[in-house]
N, C-alpha and C positions, 0 to 999 in steps of 0.2 A: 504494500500500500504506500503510495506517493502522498509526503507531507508540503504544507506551504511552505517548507525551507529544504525540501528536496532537490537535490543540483539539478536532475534530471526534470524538470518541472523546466528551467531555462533555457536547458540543451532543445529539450520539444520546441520551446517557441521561437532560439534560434533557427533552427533547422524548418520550420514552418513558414518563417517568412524571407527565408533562403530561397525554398519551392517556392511561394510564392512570387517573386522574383523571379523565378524561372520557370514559370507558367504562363510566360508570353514568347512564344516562338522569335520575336525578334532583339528580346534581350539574348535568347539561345543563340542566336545567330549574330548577336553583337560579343558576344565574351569570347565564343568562337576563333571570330577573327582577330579578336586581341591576343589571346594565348596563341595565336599564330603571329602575329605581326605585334610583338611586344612595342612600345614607346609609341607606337600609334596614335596620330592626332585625328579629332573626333570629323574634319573633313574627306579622309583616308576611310576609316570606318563609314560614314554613307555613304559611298560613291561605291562601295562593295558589298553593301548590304545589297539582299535578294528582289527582284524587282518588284514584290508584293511589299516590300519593309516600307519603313516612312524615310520620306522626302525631303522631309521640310525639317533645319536646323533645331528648331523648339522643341519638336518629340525626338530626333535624338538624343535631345541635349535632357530629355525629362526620364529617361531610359537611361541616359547613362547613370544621372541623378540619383536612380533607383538603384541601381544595379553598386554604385559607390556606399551608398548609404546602407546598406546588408553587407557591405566590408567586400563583395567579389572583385570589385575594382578599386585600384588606387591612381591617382592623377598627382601630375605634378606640370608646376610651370614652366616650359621653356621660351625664355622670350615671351612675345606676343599666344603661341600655342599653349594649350594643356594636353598633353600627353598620358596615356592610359598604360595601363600594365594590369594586370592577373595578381591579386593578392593570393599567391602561392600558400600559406599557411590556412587561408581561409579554403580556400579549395579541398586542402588536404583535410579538413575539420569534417566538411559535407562529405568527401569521398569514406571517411570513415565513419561517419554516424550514418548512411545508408548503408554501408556494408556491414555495421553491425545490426540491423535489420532484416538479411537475410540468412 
């Protein structure tokens, strides 16, 4: 039985708005091509997205928003760019908390 100060009680709602987060086929397809194309600026990323993805700078930029804000992404400034990468450790958290799942 799981208490209100149960760790696993955090891990669930981590990992719930992880999925969450990745229950939009075009965040799947924007993390995609950053763990392929690490330092990637966010005009790089639309112009690769799938021709079903959005167009328009504001939903990528709300997408990526998301996808930073559940730690999957990290940015940084270069110059006038912001630059995207794969938060490595956070990937490795969700690859383990669904594998211990099955």
């Amino acid at each position: 039985m799981m208490t209100a100060d149960d760790p696993s009680d955090d891990h669930d709602h981590q990992l719930a708005l992880l999925c969450k987060a990745l229950g939009n086929p075009v965040r799947v397809s924007i993390l995609r091509y950053v763990l392929q194309h690490p330092d990637c600026i966010g005009n790089e990323i639309l112009l690769h997205l799938p021709e079903n993805g959005p167009h328009a700078q504001s939903t990528l930029s709300q997408h990526l928003r998301l996808l930073r804000e559940v730690g999957l992404l990290d940015s940084y400034s270069d110059g006038a760019a912001v630059c995207y990468r794969v938060n490595s450790e956070r990937m490795a958290w969700l690859r383990d908390q669904i594998g211990a799942m099955a």
